[in-house]
C-alpha positions in Angstrom: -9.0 7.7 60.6 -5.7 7.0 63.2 -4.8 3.5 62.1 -2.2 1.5 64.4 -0.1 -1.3 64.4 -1.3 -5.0 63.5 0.3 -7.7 64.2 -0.9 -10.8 61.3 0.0 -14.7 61.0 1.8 -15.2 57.2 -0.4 -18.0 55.7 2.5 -19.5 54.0 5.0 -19.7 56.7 3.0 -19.1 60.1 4.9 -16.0 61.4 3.9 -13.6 63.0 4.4 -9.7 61.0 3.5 -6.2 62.1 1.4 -4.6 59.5 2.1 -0.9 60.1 0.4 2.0 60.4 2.1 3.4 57.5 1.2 0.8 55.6 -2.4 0.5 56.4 -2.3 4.1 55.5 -0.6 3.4 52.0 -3.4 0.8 51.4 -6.1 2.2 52.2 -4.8 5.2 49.7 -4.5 3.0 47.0 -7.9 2.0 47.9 -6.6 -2.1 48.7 -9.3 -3.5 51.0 -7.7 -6.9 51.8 -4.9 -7.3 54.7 -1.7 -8.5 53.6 -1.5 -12.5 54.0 1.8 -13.1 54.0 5.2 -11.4 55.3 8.1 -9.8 53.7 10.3 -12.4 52.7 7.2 -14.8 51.4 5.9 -11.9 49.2 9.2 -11.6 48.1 9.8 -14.9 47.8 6.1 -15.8 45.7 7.1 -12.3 43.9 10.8 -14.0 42.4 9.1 -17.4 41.6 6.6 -15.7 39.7 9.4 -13.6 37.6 11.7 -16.6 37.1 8.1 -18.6 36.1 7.5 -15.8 33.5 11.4 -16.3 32.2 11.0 -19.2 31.8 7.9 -19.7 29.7 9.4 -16.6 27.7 12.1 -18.5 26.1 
């Protein structure tokens, strides 16, 4: 299957982010069904609040 570029709208901030080839590929190897929702810097972003969260209720 020849996948192409997508271009998705982040639910979180409401920009727009190219959702490779490549990385349609890599999902679909790792057997992930879903589109990503949200860009880069708001996975990242959710990603460190969810680490710092965890620190946090650690101590």
């Amino acid at each position: 299957m020849e996948f192409e570029d997508k271009t998705l709208v982040c639910q979180d901030c409401g920009k727009e982010f190219v959702f490779t080839a490549g990385e349609q590929a890599f999902y679909k190897e790792k057997g992930l069904d879903n589109e990503p929702k949200r860009c880069k810097e708001c996975r990242d972003k959710r990603k460190a609040a969810r680490a710092e969260k965890e620190t946090t209720t650690q101590q």
